[in-house]
C-alpha positions as CSV (number, residue, x, y, z in Angstrom):
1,X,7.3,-1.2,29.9
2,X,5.1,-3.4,27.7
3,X,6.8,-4.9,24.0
4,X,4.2,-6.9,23.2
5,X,2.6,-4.6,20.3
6,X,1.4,-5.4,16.8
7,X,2.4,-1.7,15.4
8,X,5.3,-0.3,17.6
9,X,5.0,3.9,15.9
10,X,8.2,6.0,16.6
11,X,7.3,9.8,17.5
12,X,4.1,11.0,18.5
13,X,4.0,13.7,16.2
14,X,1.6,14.1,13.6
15,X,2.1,11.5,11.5
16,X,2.6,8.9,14.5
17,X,-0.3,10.1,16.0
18,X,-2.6,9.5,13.7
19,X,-1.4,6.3,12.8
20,X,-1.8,5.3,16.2
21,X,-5.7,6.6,16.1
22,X,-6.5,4.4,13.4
23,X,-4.5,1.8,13.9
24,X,-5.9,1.3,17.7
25,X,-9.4,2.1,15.8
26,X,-9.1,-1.5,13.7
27,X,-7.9,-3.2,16.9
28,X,-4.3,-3.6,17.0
29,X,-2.1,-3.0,20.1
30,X,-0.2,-0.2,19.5
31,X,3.0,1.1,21.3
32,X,4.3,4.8,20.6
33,X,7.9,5.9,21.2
34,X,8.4,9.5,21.9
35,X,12.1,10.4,22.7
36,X,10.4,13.9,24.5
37,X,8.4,13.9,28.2
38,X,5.0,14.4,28.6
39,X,4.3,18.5,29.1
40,X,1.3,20.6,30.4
41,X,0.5,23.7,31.0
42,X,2.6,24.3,34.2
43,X,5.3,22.4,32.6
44,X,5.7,24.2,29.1
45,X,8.0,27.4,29.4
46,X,6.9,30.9,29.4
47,X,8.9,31.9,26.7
48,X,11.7,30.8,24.4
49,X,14.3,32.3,26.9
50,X,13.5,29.9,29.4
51,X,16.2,27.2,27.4
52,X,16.1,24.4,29.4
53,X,12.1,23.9,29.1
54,X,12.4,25.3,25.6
55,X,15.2,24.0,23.7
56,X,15.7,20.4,22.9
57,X,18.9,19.5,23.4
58,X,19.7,16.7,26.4
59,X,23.8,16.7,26.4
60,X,22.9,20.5,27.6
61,X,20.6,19.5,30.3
62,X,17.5,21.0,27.7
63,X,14.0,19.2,27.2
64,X,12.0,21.5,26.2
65,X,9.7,21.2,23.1
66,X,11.8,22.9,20.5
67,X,14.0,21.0,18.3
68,X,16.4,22.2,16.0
69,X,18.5,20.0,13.5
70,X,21.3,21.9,11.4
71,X,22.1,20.4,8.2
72,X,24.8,21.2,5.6
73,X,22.2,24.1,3.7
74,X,19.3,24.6,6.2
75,X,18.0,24.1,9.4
76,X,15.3,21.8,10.7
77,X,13.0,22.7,13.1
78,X,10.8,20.2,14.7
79,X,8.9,19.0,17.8
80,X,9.9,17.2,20.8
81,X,7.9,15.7,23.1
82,X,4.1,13.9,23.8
83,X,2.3,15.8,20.8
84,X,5.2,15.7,18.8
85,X,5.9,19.6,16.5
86,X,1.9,20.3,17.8
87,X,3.5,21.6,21.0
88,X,5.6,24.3,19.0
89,X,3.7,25.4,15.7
90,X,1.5,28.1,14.9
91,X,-0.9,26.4,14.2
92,X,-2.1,27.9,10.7
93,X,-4.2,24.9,9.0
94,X,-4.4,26.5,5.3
95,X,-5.8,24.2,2.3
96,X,-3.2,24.4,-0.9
97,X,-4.3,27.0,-3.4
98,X,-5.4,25.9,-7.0
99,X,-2.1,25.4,-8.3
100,X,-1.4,23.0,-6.1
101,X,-4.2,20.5,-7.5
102,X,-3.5,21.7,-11.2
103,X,0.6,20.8,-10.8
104,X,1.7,19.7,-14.3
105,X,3.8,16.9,-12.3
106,X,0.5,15.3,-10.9
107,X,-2.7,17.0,-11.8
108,X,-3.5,14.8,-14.9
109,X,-3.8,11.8,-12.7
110,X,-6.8,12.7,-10.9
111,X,-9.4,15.5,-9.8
112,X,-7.2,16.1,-6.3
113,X,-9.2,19.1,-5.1
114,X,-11.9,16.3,-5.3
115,X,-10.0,13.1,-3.8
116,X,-8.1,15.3,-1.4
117,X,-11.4,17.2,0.4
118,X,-13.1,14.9,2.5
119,X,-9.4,13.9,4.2
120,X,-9.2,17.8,4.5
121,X,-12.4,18.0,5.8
122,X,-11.8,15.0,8.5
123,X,-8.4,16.7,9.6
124,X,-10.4,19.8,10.5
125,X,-12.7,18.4,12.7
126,X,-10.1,16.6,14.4
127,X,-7.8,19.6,14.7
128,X,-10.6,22.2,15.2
129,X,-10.2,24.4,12.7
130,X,-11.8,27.5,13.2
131,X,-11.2,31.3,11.4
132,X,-9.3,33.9,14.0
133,X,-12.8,35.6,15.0
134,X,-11.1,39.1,15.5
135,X,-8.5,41.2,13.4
136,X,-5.3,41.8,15.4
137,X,-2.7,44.7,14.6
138,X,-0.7,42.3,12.1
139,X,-4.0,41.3,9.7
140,X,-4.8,45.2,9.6
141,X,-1.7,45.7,8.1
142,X,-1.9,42.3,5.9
143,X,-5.0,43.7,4.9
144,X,-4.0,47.1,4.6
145,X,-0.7,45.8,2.0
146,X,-2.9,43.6,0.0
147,X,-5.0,46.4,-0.8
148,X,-2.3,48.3,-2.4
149,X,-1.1,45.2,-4.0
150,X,-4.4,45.0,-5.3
151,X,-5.4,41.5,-4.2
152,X,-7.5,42.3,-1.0
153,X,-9.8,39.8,-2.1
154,X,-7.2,37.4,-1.3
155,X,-7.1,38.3,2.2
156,X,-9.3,36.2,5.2
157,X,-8.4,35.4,8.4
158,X,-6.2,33.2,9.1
159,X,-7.2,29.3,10.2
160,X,-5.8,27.9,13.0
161,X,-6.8,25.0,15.5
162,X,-7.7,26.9,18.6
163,X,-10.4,26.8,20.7
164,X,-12.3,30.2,21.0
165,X,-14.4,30.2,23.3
166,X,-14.7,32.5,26.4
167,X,-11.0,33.5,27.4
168,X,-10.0,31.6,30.6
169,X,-12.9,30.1,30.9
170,X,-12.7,26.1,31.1
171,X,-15.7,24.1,29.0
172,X,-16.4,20.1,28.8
173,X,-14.7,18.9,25.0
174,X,-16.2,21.0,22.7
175,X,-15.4,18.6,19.6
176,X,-15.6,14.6,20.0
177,X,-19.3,14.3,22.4
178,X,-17.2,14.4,25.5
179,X,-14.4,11.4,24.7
180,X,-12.2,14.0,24.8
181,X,-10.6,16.6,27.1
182,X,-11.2,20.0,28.6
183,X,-10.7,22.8,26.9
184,X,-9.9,26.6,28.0
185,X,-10.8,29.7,26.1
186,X,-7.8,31.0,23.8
187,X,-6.9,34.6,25.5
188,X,-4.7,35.8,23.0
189,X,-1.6,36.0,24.4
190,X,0.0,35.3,21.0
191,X,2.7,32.2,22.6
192,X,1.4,29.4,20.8
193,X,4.8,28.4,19.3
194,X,6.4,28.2,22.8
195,X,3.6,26.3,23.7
196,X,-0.1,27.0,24.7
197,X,0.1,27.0,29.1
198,X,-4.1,28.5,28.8
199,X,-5.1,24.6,27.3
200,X,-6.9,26.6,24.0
201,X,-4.8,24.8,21.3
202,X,-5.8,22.0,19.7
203,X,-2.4,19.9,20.2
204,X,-2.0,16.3,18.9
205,X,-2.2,15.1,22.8
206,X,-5.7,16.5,23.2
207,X,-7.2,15.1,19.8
208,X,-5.9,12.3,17.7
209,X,-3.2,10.9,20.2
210,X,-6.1,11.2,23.1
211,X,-8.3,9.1,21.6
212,X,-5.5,6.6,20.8
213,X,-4.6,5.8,24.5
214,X,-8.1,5.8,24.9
215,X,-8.5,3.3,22.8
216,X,-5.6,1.5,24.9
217,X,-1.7,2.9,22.7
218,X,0.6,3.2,25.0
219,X,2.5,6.2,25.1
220,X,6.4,5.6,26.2
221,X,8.0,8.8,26.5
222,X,11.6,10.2,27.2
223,X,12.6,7.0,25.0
224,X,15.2,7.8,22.5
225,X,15.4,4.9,19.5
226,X,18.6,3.9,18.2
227,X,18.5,1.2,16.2
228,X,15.9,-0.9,14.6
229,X,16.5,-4.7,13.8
230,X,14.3,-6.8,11.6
């Protein structure tokens, strides 16, 4: 195992991913602790019943991609493994409403609907944001109540980072001019939060965290930090 880094990054989630993109972008040697393995699609579970591939939770013989941390007044649910909480959310890439940019707390200071887009608009491309191109069973019904709520003009579809193209069907990277990996038509079989075994979604190991090792981070997985001295 290599220590000789400039920037060592703990987690390879999404804010360690990143970092190491553009860190490994202005030329520094970056190392990136994971304290999760490395999973792919024949590695991921099949559902959330299959524990020990689901749940994180090593005393119990469990390294799956789910982690869950109780705390006095809520639980927190996170990711574990190469890809960090990519592996195990939905996936729903919403821009804040207006009230968001317009918060009496910070929306004198600037115009943040205006500072804020082009970040927005560089996280899509990297995350390949895309609209849900059908209606499923659950937006009919969306639909259908915010119609009698009488806001259906608040209703789209929802945003998510998927790749839709054919189902099954494997096609050359699709989003970064072939520096980037294969990708496999979403087939809608709705288990993106257990973790995507077709290769459709856009996880943080096939985007932002690619790029990095391709750039030369080196990944370290399975390696659980316990103490930092300066």
């Amino acid at each position: 195992m290599t220590t000789d880094y400039d920037v060592l990054v703990i987690g390879s989630g999404f804010g360690g991913s990143v970092s190491a993109l553009r860190l490994t972008e202005k030329g520094y040697r970056v190392g990136v602790i994971e304290a999760g393995r490395r999973f792919d699609v024949d590695t991921l579970p099949k559902s959330s019943w299959q524990l020990r591939r689901f749940l994180w939770a090593p005393r119990l013989g469990m390294r799956g991609i789910q982690r869950i941390t109780p705390l006095k007044d809520v639980a927190v649910l996170s990711g574990a493994g190469v890809g960090g909480g990519s592996l195990v959310y939905a996936n729903t890439l919403y821009e804040p409403l207006a009230p968001f940019y317009t918060d009496p707390q910070w929306g004198h200071i600037t115009d943040w609907r205006d500072e804020l887009a082009p970040f927005y608009d560089q996280a899509k491309r990297m995350l390949g944001v895309n609209e849900v191109p059908a209606d499923t069973p659950p937006d009919r019904y969306m639909h259908e109540l915010a119609d009698r709520l009488g806001v259906a003009d608040t209703y789209h579809r929802t945003p998510v980072g998927v790749w839709f193209g054919k189902a099954n069907e494997r096609v050359p990277d699709p989003y970064f001019g072939g520096e980037g990996p294969d990708r496999v038509g979403c087939n809608h079989c709705g288990a993106c939060m257990v973790g995507c075994k077709v290769g459709a979604k856009n996880t943080l190991d096939r985007n932002y965290l690619y790029l990095a090792e391709k750039n030369g981070a080196e990944v370290h997985p399975d390696r659980q930090v316990v103490d930092l001295e300066a």
